[in-house]
C-alpha positions as CSV (number, residue, x, y, z in Angstrom):
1,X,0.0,0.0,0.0
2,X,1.4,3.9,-1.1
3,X,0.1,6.5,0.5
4,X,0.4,9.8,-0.9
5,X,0.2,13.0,0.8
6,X,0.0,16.3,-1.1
7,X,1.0,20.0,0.2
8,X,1.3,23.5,-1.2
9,X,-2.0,24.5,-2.4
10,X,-3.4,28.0,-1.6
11,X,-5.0,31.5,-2.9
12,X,-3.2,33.0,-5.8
13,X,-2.9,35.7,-7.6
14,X,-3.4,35.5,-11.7
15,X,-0.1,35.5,-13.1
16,X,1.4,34.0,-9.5
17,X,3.2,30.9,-8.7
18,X,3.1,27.8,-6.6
19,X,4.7,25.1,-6.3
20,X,3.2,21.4,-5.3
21,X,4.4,18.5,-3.1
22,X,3.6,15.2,-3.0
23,X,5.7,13.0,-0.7
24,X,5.1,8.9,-1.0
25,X,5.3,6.4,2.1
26,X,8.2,4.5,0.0
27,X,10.7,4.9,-2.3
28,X,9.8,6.1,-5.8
29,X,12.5,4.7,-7.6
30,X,10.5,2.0,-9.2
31,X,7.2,3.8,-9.4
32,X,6.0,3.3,-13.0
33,X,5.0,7.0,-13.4
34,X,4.2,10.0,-11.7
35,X,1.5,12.8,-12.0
36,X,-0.4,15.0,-11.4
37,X,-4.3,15.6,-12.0
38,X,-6.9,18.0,-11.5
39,X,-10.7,18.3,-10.9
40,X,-12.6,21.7,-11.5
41,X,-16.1,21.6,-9.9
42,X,-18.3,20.4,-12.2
43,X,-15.4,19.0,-14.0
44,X,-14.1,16.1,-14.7
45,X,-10.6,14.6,-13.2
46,X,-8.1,15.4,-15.8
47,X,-4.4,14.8,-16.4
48,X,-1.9,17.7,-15.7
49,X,1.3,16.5,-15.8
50,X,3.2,13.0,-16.1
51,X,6.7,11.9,-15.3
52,X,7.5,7.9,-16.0
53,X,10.3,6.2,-14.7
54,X,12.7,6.5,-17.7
55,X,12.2,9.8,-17.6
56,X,10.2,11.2,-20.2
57,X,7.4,13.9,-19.3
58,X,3.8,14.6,-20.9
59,X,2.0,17.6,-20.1
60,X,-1.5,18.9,-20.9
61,X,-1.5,20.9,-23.6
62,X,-3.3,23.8,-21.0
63,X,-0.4,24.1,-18.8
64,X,2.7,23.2,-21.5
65,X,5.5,26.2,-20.7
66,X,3.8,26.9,-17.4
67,X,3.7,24.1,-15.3
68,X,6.7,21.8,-14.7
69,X,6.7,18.2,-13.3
70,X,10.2,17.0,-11.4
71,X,10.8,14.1,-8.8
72,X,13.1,13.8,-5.9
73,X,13.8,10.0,-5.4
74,X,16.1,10.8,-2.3
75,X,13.1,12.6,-0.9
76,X,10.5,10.1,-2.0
77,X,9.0,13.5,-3.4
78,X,7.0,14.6,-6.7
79,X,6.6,18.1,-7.5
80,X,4.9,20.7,-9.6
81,X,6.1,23.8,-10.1
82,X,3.1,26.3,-11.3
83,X,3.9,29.5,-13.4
84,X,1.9,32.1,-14.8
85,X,-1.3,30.6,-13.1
86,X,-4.4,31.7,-14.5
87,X,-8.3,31.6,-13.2
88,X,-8.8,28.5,-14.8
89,X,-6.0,26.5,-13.1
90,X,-8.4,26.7,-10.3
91,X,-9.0,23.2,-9.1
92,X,-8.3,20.5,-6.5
93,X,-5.0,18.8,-7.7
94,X,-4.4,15.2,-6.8
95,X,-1.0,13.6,-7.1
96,X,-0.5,10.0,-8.6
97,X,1.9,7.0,-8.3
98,X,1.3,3.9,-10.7
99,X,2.9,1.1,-8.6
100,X,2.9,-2.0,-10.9
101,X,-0.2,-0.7,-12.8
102,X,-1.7,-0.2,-9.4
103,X,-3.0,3.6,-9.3
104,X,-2.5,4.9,-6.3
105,X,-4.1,8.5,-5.1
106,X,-3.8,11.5,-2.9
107,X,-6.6,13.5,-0.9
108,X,-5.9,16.1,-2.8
109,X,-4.5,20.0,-2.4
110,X,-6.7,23.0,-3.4
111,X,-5.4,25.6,-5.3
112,X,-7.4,29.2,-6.0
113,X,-6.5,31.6,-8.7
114,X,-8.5,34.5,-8.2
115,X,-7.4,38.4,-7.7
């Protein structure tokens, strides 16, 4: 079992920043992938940003020269760096570890964009 606990979210500013943490009960090293997601109410749960193990990245094409997915595996750690935010980033963002094609989620951080 992975538990996944997610900090960092928080009222923002349009054009602000923020960065997201998401720190795992074990080592990453051999998670399958990475990522983030988000949910806007009313919304459906949608992927942000994904980091697999050999190392390539996807973003969504929303947040592509904004956002920024990186992993710490000495700190059991996944982060997202958030640029430029905007009202529509608004949502609750949930981190996620695939652990031999077992999905494993977080309880999620809110994050606000609004002046």
């Amino acid at each position: 079992q992975v538990q996944l606990v997610e900090s960092g979210g928080g009222l923002v500013q349009p054009g602000g920043s923020l960065r997201l943490s998401c720190v795992a009960s074990q080592s990453i090293f051999s998670f399958n992938a990475l990522s983030w997601y988000r949910q806007a109410p009313g919304k459906q749960r949608e992927l942000v940003a994904r980091k697999n193990s050999g190392g390539s990245t996807n973003y969504a094409d929303s947040v592509k020269g904004r956002f920024t997915i990186s992993r710490d595996n000495a700190k059991n750690t996944v982060y997202l760096q958030m640029n430029s935010l905007k009202p529509e980033d608004t949502a609750v963002y949930y981190c996620n570890a695939m652990v031999r094609e077992i999905p494993y989620w977080g309880q999620g951080t809110q994050v606000t964009v609004s002046s």
